[in-house]
C-alpha positions in Angstrom: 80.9 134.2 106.7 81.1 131.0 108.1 78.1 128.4 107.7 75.8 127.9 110.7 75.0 124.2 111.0 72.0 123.2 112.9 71.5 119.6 114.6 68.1 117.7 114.3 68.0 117.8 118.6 67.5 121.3 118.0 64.5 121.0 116.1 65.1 121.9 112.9 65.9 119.4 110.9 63.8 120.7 107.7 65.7 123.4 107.6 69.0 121.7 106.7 71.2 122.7 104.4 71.7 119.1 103.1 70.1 115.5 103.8 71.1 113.8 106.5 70.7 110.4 104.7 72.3 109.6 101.8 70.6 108.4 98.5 71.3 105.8 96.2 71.1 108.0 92.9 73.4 110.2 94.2 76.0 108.1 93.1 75.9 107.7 89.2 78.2 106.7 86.4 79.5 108.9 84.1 82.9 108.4 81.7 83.9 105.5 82.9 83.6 106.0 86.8 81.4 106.9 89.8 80.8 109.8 91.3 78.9 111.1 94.3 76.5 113.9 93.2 77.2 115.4 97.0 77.6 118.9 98.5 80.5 120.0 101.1 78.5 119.6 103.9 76.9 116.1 103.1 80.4 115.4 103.1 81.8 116.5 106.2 78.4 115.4 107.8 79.4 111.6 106.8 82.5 112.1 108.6 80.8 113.7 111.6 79.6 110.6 112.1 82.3 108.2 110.7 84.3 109.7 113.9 81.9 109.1 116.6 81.7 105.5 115.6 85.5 105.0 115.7 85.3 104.4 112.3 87.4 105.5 108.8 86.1 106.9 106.4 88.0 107.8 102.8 86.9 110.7 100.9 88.3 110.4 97.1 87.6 112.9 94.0 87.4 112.4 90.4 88.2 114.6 87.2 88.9 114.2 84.1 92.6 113.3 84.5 91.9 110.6 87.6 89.0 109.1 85.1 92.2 108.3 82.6 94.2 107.0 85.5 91.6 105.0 86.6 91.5 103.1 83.1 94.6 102.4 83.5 95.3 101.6 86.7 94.0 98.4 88.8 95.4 99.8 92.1 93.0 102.8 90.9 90.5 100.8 90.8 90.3 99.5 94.1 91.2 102.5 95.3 87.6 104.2 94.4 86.1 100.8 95.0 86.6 101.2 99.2 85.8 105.3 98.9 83.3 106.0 100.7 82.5 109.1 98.8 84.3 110.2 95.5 83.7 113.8 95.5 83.0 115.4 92.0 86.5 117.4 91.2 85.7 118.9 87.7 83.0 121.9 86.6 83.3 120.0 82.8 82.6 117.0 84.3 79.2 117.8 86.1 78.5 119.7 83.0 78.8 116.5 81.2 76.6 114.4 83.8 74.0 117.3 83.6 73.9 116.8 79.7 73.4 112.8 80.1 70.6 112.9 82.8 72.0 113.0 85.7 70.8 115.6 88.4 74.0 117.0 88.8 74.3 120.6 89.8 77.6 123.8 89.9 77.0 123.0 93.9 78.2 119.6 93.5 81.6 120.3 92.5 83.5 119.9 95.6 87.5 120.4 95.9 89.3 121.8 98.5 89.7 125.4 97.4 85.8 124.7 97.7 85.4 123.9 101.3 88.1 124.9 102.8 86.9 127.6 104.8 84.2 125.0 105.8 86.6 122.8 106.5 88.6 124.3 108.7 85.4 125.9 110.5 84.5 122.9 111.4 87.6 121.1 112.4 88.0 124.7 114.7 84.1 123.9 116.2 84.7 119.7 116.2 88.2 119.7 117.9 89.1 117.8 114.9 93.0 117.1 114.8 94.3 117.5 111.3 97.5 115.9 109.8 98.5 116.8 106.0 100.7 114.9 104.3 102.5 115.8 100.8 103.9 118.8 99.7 107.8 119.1 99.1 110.0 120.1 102.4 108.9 123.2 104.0 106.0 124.0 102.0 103.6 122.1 104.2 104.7 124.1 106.9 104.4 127.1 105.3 100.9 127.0 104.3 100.2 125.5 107.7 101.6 129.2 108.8 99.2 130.5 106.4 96.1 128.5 107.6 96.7 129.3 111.8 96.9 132.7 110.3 93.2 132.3 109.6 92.7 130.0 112.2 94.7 130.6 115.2 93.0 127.5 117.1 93.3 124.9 114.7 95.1 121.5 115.6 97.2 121.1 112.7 100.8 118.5 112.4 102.3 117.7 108.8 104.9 116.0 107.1 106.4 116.5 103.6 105.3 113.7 100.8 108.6 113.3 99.2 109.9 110.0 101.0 110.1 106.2 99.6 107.2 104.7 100.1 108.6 101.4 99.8 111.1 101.7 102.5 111.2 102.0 106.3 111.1 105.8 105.7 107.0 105.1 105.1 106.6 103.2 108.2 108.2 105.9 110.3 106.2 108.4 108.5 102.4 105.9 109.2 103.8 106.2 112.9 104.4 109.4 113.1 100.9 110.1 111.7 99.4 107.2 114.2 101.3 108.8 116.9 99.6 111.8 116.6 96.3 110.9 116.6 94.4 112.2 114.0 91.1 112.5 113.3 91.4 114.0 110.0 94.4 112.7 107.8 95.0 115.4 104.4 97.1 113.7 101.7 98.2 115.8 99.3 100.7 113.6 97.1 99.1 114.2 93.5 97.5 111.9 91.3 97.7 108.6 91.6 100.7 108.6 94.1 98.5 109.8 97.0 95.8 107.2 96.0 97.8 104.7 96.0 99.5 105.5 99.2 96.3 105.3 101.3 95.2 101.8 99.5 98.9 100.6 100.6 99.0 102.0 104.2 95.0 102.1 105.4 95.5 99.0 107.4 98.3 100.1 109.5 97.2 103.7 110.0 94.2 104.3 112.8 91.2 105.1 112.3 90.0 109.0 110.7 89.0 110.7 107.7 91.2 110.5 104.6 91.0 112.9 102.0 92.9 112.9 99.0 93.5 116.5 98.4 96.2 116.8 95.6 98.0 120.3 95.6 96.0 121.8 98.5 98.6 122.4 100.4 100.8 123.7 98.0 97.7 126.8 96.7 98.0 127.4 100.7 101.8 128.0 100.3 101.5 130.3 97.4 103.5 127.7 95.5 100.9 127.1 92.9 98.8 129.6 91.9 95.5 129.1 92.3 92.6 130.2 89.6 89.6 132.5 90.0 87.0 130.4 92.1 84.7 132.3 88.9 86.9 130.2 86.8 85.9 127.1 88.6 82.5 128.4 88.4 82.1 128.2 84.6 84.3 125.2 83.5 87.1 127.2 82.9 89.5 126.6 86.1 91.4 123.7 83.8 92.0 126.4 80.8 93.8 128.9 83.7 96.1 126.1 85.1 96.9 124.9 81.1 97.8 128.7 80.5 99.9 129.2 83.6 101.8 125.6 83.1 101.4 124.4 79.5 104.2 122.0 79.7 103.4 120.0 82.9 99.6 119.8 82.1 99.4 119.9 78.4 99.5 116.2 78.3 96.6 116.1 80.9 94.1 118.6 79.6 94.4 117.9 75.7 95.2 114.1 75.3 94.0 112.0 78.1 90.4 113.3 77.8 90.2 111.8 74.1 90.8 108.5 76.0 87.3 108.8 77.4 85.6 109.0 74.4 84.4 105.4 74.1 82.5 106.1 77.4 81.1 109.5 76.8 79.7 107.9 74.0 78.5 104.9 76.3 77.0 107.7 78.4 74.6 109.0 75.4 73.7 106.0 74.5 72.2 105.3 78.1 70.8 108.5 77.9 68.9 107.8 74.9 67.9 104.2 76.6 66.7 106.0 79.7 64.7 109.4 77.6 62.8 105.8 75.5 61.9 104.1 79.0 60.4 106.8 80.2 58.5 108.2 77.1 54.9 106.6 77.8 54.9 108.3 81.2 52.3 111.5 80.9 55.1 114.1 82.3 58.0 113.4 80.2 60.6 115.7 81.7 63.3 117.8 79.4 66.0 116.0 78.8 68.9 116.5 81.0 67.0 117.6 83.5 65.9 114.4 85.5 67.8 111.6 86.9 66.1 108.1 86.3 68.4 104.9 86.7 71.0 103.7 88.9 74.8 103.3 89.0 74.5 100.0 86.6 72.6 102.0 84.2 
């Protein structure tokens, strides 16, 4: 059952399912990189109103795997540094942030097997028009017959992600994408391809909502196979994937996070700062319980 969202006009605002207004501790540091500590429908309330003031709006995700890359990477950098909300894409991750301090919460995880039934909703309800991007030829189109399935009315156009993007094959593709008007632009390239592709192209395409959405299109397709949301749930959703395709992502779940060390140890250590700060206060909470502290801490 779909979500009912209610509108402060209609009088009842305290009963929203989310804040309407953002907070500056929702965004916090942890391994490295920042995060939003946001749900779903925070999200797609920003771009509610990104798209009534003609604005864009770029939604980015982190996980264990894009916290490697983005060590590595300056283009990665500045890639997160213009999000305007990096989406928490990792169960171990908000584990993690719970266990240094940070107010995180299982609700916060948000990928696109996790809204997409909201999504779509509400692109249905909004008029949104919605353009993917990525995928190898035909399977975009594919799971875009499995999504009208669903969701007979949705305004949906893709294009397949395997094209040089240093060529005049990329323009074509930004114009095709401009051409149809989007208001909500899906691209689904992997990491750091698809990151990179919006920080090279964001100038020339209109404005909308960019998400970078990884293999959401190919889970749609049947292509991939997705794990158990419970999976998700619990922590476990990278242990399924490592079982189902040890070679392509043995590399990514069982060396790059030792690269994070240095920073998960960074990430005690404020934890410890923080917990000493607030010791002469009379209600001293648990630790890991309470966020104190902003992004620079």
């Amino acid at each position: 059952m779909s979500q009912v969202y209610h509108s402060p006009s209609q009088g009842v605002a305290d009963r929203l399912p989310y804040r309407m207004k953002r907070r500056k501790e929702e965004r916090v540091r942890v391994l490295g990189g920042a995060v939003d500590l946001v749900k779903p429908a925070e999200v797609f309330h920003l771009v509610d109103e990104k798209l009534a003031a003609g604005e864009r709006a770029v939604i980015a995700n982190h996980n264990l795997h894009s916290l490697f890359l983005f060590q590595k990477s300056d283009r990665m950098r500045r890639f997160y540094e213009m999000a305007d909300v990096i989406e928490v894409d990792s169960t171990p991750l908000i584990f993690w942030a719970r266990f240094v301090g940070r107010p995180s919460r299982r609700f916060h995880r948000c990928t696109y097997l996790d809204w997409r039934n909201e999504f779509w909703d509400r692109a249905i309800a909004k008029g949104w028009r919605v353009f993917f991007l990525g995928s190898e030829p035909g399977v975009a189109e594919a799971a875009s017959e499995q999504i009208r399935a669903c969701w007979p009315e949705v305004e949906l156009a893709t294009h397949h992600g395997y094209f040089d993007v240093a060529s005049p094959e990329n323009d074509a593709v930004v114009e095709e994408i401009n051409a149809y008007k989007p208001d909500v632009l899906l691209v689904g390239m992997g990491m750091p391809r698809q990151e990179r592709w919006i920080l090279d192209n964001i100038e020339t395409l209109n404005p909308c909502a960019i998400f970078a959405v990884g293999g959401a299109f190919d889970y749609e397709a049947g292509v991939q196979r997705a794990a158990p949301r419970w999976a998700g749930r619990i922590g476990a959703e990278w242990l399924f994937r490592l079982l189902w395709n040890p070679r392509r992502l043995f590399r990514r779940y069982c060396i790059e996070p030792w690269s994070l060390v240095a920073f998960a140890a960074q990430d005690v250590q404020r934890a410890l700062v923080r917990r000493m700060v607030r010791r002469p206060s009379a209600h001293v909470p648990t630790p890991g319980v309470r966020w104190a502290g902003q992004i620079k801490g």
